[in-house]
N, C-alpha and C positions, 0 to 999 in steps of 0.2 A: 541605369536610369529608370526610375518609376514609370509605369505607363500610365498615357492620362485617359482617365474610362471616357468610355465613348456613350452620349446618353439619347434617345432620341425622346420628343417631346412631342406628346399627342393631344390634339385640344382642338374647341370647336371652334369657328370664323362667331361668336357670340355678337360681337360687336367689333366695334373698334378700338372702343376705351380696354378690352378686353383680351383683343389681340395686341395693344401697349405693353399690357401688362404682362404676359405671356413672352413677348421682345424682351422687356426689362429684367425679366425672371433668369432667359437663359443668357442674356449677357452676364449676368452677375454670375453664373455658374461659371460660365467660360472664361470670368475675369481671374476664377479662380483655380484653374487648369481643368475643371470639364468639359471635354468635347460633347458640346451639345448640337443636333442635327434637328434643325427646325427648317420647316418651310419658308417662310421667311426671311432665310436665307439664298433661297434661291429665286431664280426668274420663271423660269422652265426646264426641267431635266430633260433631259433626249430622251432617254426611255417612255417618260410619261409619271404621270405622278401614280396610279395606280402598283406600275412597279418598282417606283422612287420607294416608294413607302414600303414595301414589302423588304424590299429587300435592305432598307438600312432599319427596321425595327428587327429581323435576323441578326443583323451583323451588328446591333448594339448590346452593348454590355449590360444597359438596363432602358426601362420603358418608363417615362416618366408621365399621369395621365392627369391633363388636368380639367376637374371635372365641376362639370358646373349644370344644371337642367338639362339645360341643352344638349347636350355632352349625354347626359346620360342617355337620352330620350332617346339619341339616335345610335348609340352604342346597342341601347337595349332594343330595336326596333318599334319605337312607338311615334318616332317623327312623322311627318306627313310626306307620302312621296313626293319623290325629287326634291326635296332637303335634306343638305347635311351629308351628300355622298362619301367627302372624303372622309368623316368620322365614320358612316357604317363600314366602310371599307375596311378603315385601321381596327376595327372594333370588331370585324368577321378575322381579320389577323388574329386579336390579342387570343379571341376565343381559343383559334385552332392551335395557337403556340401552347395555352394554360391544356389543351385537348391531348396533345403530341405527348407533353410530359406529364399524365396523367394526374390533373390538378394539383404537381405542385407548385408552387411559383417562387421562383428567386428573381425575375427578372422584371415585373411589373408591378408600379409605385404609384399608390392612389397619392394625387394632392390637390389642396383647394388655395382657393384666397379667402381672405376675410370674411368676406359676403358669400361661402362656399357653407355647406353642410355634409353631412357626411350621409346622410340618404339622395346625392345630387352622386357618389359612387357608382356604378353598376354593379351588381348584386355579386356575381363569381366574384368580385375582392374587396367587397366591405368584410370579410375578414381579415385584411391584410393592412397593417399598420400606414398610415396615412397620416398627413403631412400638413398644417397651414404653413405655405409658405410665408405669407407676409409675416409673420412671425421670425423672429431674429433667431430663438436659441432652436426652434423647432428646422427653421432653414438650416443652421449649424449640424442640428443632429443629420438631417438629409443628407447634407453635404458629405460628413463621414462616414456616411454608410456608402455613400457611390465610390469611395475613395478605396474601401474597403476595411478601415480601421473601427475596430469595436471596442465596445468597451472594455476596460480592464477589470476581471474580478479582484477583490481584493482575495489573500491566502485564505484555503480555508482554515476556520479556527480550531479549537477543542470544543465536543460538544459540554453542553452546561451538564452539571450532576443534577443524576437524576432526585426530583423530591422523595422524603423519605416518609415512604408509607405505614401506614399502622399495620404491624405485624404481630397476630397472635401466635405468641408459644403453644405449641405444642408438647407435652411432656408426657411421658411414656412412662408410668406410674406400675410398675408391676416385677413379680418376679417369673415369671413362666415367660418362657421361651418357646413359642408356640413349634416352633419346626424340630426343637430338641424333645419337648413334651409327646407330639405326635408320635414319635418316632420312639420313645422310650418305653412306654404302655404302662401309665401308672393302673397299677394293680391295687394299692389301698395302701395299708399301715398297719405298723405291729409295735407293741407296747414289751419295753425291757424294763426291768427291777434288779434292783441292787436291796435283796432281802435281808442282809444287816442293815439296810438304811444310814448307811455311807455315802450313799452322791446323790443325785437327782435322778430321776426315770427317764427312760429315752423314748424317744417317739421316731419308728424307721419309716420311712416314707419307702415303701415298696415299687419297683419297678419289674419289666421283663427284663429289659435290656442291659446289663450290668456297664457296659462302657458308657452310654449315654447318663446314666444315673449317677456317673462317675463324675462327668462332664456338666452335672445339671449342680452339682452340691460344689465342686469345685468354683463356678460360677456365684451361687450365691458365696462360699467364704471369701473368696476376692470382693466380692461387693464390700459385707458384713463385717470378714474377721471371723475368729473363734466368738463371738459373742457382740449377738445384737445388740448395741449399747443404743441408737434412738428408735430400738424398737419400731421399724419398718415394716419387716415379714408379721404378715399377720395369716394366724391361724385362729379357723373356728370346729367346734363340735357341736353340730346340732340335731339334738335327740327329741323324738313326738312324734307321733304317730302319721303318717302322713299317705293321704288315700290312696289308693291304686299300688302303694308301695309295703312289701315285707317288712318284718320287724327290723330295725335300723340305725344306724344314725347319718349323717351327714357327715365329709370333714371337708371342710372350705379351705381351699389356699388361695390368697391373697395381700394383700399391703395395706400400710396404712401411709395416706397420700400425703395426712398433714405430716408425718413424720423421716417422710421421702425430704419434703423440702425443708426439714427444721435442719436436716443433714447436710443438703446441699448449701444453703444457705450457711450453713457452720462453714463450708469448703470455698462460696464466691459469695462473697456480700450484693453481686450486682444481678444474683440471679432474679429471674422476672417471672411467673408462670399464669398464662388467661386460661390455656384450656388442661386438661390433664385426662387421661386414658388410662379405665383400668382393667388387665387381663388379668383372670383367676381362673383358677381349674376347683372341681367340683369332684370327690368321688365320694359313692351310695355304702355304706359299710352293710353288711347286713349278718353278722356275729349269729351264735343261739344265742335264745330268750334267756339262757343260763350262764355264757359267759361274763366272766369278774372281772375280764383285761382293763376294760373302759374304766369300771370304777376302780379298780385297782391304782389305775395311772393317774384319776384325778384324785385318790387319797396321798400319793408318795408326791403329786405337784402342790398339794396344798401344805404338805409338810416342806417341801424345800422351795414354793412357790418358784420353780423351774425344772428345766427339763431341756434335753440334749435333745437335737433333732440333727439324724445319721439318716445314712442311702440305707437301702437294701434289695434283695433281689429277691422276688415269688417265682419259681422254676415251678416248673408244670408238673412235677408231683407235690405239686405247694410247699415242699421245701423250703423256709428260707435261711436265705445268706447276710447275713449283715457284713456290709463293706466297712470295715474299720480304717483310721485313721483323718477322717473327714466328720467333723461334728461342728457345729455351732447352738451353743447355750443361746437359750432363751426366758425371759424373764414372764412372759404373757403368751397365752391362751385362752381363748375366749370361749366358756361352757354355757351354752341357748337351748330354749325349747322351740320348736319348729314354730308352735301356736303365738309366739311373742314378735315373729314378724310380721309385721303390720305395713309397712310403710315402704314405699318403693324406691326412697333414699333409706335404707336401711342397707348396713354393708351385704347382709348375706341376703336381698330382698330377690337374688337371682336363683333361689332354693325354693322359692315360693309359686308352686306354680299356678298361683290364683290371680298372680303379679303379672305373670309372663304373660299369661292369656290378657293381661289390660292390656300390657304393652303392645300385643301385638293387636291390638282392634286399635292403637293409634299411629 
């Protein structure tokens, strides 16, 4: 069988039309199985009211306060002595109970009447949810909270998807592989001929490392194939004089970005690209004033307008090794004078070192 909570009811002698209402409040509770404990119920307790009161706002389940000026005044200590005893009395109670269980409160329930406000509360529970009773659904709600019945949450749902943000691509525009690059030690390039003038000229990209060099050309033919057909990999040759530096020339390895995407886009029609990143390696050639390799290479490429680009290996008595079996033809090559970069969107504008130093003062 339910147990019927037991409430006790604390309020000031205001009046009389006051203390009716107070009568009327907790019959109507009681009509609906609340054991409600009002004074008004009794004549005279044999104990005394001092401990009438004490001891059933303990033994009640909850503290019901109904607060009005008055109420307040003398709960909070501002009445005039010798008025209002029995509320300071119940109100040095509520204190020491909210005291005992170190402010928190489950047991005591602010509430008014119509002609009540909610600064007629005592101050320790005008944070605490409070009640016009003369109110129907407000009374209703009281009522199921003394009863012990809450509300029911509904299930929870699925959260909503999240809005879709604008996201920039990122694309990664290069062929160097920085941690195979590091590790490989490009050493430069050397220039092969076919002196009957039967194929193209080769262009060996020199390394230390023979297995990573192995690993770097393997890489681009899986991209590429035998042969750059959208012309991607891009190389430059840039020769001029250039200060602080030996007689020389440049040789830029790097891409070409719009040709990255003419390819990709040939592979997803729905490819997107906002940003693009480009990594190149740079190394300083610096040949004698009398070697013919260079022009050599650019006379056999302007006769076959191509050239094979193979690994190979610079060993430390400068020997080198051409690793055969790994080539990829090339259709372009790009032959520059150092003095024609100008411009800091310029591909090779990273050889320039009159550039760098802008770049770096911004």
């Amino acid at each position: 069988m339910e147990k019927n909570p037991k409430v006790f009811i604390s309020y000031s002698h205001d009046s009389q039309e006051h203390q009716d209402k107070v009568l009327l409040f907790s019959n109507s509770l009681r009509s609906e199985g609340i054991d409600c404990i009002l004074d008004q119920y009794e004549d005279s307790p044999p104990e005394g009211w001092p401990r009438w009161m004490d001891k059933n706002i303990r033994e009640a389940d909850f503290v019901i306060m109904i607060c009005t000026r008055d109420y307040y005044k003398r709960v909070m200590g501002l009445e005039t002595d010798g008025i209002g005893l029995g509320v300071r009395w119940e109100g040095n109670l509520i204190y020491q109970h909210l005291y005992n269980s170190g402010t928190l409160n489950y047991k005591f329930i602010p509430a008014i009447f119509s002609n009540g406000n909610k600064s007629d509360i005592p101050e320790p529970l005008q944070g605490s949810t409070f009640y016009n009773v003369d109110n129907l659904q407000q009374f209703d709600t009281l009522y199921w909270r003394l009863r012990g019945v809450k509300t029911k949450k509904p299930e929870l749902g699925k959260l909503r998807e999240l809005p879709e943000k604008e996201r920039k691509t990122l694309f990664l525009s290069g062929f160097i592989d920085l941690e195979l690059w590091n590790k490989a030690g490009w050493r430069g390039v050397a220039y092969i001929h076919d002196y009957e003038n039967k194929e193209p000229p080769y262009m060996a990209i020199l390394f230390s490392d023979k297995d990573i060099a192995i690993k770097i050309f393997q890489g681009w033919q899986k991209r590429l194939g035998e042969y750059d057909s959208f012309n991607e990999l891009r190389i430059s040759i840039v020769e001029g004089d250039v200060k602080g530096e030996p007689y020389g020339y440049y040789v830029h390895i790097s891409s070409y970005p719009e040709n990255i995407v003419k390819r990709v886009e040939s592979e997803k029609k729905d490819f997107n690209v906002d940003l693009m990143m480009l990594v190149s390696r740079i190394h300083r050639m610096n040949p004698s004033p009398s070697s013919q390799n260079l022009k050599i290479f650019k006379e056999r490429f302007n006769l076959f307008n191509s050239f094979s680009l193979i690994p190979g290996v610079l060993h430390n008595d400068n020997k080198i090794e051409i690793i055969e079996g790994i080539r990829i033809l090339k259709k372009s090559i790009e032959f520059r004078q150092y003095s024609d970069i100008k411009s800091k969107n310029d591909s090779d504008a990273a050889l320039n070192e009159v550039l760098l130093k802008e770049f770096e003062k911004k």
